[in-house]
C-alpha positions in Angstrom: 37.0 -38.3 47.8 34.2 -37.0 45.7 33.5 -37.6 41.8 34.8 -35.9 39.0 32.3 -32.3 38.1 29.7 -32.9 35.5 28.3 -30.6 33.5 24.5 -31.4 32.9 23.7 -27.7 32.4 22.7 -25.1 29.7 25.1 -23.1 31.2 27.8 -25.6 30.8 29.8 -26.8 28.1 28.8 -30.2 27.2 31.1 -33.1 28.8 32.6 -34.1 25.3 33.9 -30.6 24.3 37.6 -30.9 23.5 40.5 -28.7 22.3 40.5 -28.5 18.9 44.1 -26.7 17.2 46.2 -24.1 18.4 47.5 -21.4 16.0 50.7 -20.1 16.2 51.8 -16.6 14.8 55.3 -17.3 13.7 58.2 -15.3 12.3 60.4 -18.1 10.6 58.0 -21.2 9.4 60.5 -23.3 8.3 62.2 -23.4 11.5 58.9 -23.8 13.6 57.8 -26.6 11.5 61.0 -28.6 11.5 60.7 -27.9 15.4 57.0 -29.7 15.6 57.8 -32.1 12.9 61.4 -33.5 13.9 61.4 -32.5 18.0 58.0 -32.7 19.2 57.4 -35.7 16.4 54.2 -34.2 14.9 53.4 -34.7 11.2 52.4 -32.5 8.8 48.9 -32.7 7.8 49.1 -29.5 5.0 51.4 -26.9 4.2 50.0 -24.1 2.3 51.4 -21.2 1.0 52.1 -19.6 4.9 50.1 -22.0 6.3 51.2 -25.4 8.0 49.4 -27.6 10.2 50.7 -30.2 12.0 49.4 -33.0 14.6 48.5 -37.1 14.2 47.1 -38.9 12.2 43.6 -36.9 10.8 43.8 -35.1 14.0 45.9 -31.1 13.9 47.5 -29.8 17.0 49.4 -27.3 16.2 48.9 -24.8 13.2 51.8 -22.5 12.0 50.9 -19.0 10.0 53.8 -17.4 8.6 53.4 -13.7 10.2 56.7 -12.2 9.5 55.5 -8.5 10.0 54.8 -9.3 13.2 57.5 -8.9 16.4 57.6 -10.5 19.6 55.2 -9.2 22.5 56.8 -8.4 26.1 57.1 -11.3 28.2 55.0 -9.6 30.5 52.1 -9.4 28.1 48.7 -11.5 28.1 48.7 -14.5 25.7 50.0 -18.1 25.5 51.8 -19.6 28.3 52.4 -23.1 26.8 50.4 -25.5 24.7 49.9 -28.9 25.6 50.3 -32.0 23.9 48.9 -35.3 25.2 50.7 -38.2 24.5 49.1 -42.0 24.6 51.7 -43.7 26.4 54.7 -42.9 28.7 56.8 -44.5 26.0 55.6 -42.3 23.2 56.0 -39.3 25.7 59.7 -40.1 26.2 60.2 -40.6 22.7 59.3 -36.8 22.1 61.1 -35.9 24.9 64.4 -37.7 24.3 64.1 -35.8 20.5 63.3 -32.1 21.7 66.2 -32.5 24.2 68.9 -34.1 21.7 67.9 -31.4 18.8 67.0 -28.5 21.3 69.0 -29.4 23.9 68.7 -25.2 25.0 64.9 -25.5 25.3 64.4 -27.6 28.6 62.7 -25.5 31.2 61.8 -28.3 33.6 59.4 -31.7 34.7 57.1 -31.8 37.0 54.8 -35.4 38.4 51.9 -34.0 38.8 49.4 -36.5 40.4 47.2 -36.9 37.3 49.5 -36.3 34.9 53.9 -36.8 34.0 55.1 -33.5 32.5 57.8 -31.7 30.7 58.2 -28.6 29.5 60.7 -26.7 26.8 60.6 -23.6 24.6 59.9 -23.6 21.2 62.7 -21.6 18.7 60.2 -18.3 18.7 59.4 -18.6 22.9 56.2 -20.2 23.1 55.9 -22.5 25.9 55.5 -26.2 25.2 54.2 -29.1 27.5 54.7 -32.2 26.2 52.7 -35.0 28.8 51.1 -38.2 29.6 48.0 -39.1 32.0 47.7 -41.5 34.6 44.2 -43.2 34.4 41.1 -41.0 35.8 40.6 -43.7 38.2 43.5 -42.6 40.1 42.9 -39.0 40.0 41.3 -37.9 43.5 38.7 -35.3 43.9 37.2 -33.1 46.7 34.3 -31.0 46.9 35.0 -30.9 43.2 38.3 -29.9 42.4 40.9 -32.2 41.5 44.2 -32.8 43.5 47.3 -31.7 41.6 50.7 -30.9 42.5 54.1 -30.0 41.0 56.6 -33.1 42.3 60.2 -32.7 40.9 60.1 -35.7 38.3 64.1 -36.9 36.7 64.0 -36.4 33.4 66.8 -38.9 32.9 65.2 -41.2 34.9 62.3 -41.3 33.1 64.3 -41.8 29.7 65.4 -44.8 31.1 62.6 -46.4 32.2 60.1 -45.6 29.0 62.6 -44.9 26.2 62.3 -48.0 24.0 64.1 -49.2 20.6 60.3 -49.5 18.7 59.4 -45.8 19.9 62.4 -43.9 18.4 62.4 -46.1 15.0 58.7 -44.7 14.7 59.2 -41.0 13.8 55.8 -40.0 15.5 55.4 -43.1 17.5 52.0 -43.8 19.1 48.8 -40.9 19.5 48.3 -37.4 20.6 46.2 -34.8 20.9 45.7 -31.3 21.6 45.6 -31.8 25.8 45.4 -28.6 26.9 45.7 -24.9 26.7 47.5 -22.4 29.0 47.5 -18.5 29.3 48.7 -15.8 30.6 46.0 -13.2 31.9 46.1 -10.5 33.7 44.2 -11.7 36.7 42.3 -14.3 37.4 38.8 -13.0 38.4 38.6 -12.0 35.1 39.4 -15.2 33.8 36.8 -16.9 35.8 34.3 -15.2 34.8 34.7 -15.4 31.3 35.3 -19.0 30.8 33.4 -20.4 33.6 30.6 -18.1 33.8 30.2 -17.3 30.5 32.0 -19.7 28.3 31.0 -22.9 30.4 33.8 -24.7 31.6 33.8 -25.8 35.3 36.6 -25.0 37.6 38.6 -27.7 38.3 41.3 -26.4 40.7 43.0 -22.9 41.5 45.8 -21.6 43.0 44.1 -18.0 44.8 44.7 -14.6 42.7 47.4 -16.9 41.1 46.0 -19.7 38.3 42.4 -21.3 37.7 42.3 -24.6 35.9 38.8 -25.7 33.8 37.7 -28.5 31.9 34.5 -30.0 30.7 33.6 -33.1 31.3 35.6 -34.2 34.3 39.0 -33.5 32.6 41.8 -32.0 35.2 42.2 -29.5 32.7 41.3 -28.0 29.1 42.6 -24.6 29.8 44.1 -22.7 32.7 45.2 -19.3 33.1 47.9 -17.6 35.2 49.4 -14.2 36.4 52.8 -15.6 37.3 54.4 -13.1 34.5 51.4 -11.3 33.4 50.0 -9.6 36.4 47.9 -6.7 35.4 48.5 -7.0 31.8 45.9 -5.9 29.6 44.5 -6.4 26.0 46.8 -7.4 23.8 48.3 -5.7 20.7 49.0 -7.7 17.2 52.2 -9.8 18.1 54.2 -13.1 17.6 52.9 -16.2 19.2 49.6 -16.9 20.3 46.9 -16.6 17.5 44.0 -18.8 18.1 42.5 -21.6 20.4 40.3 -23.8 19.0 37.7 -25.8 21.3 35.8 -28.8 19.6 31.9 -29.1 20.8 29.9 -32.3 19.8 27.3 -30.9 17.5 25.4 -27.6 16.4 22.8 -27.9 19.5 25.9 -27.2 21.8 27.3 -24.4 19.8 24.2 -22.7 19.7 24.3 -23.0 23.5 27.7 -21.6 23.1 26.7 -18.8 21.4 23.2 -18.0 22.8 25.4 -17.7 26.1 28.3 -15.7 25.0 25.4 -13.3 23.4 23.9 -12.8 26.7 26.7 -11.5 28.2 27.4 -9.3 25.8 30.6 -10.8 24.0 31.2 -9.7 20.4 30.8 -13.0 18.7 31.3 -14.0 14.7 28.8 -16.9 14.2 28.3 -18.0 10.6 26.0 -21.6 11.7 29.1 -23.4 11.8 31.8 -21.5 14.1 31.7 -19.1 16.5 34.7 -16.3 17.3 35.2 -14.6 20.2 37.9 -13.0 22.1 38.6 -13.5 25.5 39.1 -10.2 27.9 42.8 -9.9 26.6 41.8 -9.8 23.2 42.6 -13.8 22.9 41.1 -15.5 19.9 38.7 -18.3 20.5 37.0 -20.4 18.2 34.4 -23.0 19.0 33.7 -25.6 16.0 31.4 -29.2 15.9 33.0 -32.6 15.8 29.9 -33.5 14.2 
């Protein structure tokens, strides 16, 4: 077993970099935002006009834009495979859980153990793909030669009710923390992917699955983003469509987004960079924004 990657380099995005907010292009926003707020058991932070954003505490997750011109893309297309929200504790986990499945009971699409993390996975009312998870400590994920052991165990939902569902977490109605954990999408292949967010964006690789998925994170994480072909194989740039509309990565101050953007500029990516934010698209015309904490 080896440690966790650093990243200690220009050419790397600095170890504190998080995921920020993911924006949704949605057709019907009161149905999408009773879905986060009452099934997934986010709050809502604002709601303006076609705008609502939703997440814990001071800290957004998910952000809804009312795009009703809009229709949905194939299922074959680039964009988002699921986003990921990280839940504190398993109990907070199953209280989401236990909610999506008694108010969507449709949207279940499976649970999987996967070493460093529990996970389960349903659709939201427009088709996005949702993960709602908890992590096991970092001291017992393992690592070799820099890439951290995962797998996809089968993991009993009802089971797992039964052992974390507790009285406190379902009298809370967003019981406990969570974040923004991770982001997935669906590329068309995954050389492509490599290069633009390892080589050029800065995350490390973290794991892979051959011509199939890459995983990255900063900092050690199993995983900020990952991309796949499992559906999108050989899809190219994306046309205006339903669902994915932004992902929003969180940097700790202005040094590290200059580095950010300093590197994207190098390599010749079309970048919007007013001192505070930088925009870019990914090769499948996927929105990216990189913002400060700080």
């Amino acid at each position: 077993m080896t440690s966790s990657p650093s990243s200690t380099h220009l050419d790397r995005l600095a170890p504190e970099t998080a995921m920020g907010t993911v924006t949704l292009l949605v057709a019907d926003l009161d149905a999408m935002t009773a879905y986060y707020r009452d099934a997934v058991t986010l709050q809502v932070l604002s709601a303006e006009g076609d705008r609502v954003v939703l997440g814990r505490g001071a800290t957004p997750i998910v952000t809804l834009q009312h795009s009703p011109g809009l229709k949905h893309a194939s299922p074959h297309a680039a964009g988002l495979f699921h986003t990921a929200v990280l839940f504190d504790s398993r109990e907070a986990l199953a209280a989401a859980v236990y909610r999506v499945a008694q108010q969507y009971p449709g949207s279940f699409t499976g649970s999987s153990d996967h070493l460093v993390s529990n996970a389960f996975y349903f659709d939201d009312p427009e088709g996005n793909g949702v993960e709602l998870y908890w992590d096991r400590a970092r001291t017992e994920w393992s690592w070799t030669h820099g890439q951290v052991e995962m797998a996809t165990i089968f993991l009993d939902p009802n089971r797992f009710l039964r052992e974390n569902l507790t009285e406190q977490a379902l009298a809370v109605p967003a019981f406990g923390d969570a974040v923004l954990g991770h982001v997935h999408l669906s590329v068309g292949d995954v050389a492509s992917a490599r290069e633009f967010y390892v080589d050029r964006l800065g995350f490390d690789a973290t794991a892979s699955l051959g011509d199939q998925a890459l995983f990255v994170s900063a900092g050690g994480y199993h995983h900020h983003m990952a991309m796949n072909t499992w559906r999108s194989r050989g899809a190219g740039v994306r046309t205006p469509a339903l669902g994915l509309g932004r992902v929003d990565i969180v940097v700790p101050d202005s040094d590290d987004l200059g580095e950010v953007g300093e590197r994207m500029r190098h390599f010749g990516v079309a970048t919007r960079d007013d001192g505070r934010m930088l925009v870019f698209e990914d090769p499948w015309a996927n929105s990216i924004r990189i913002t400060t904490a700080a």
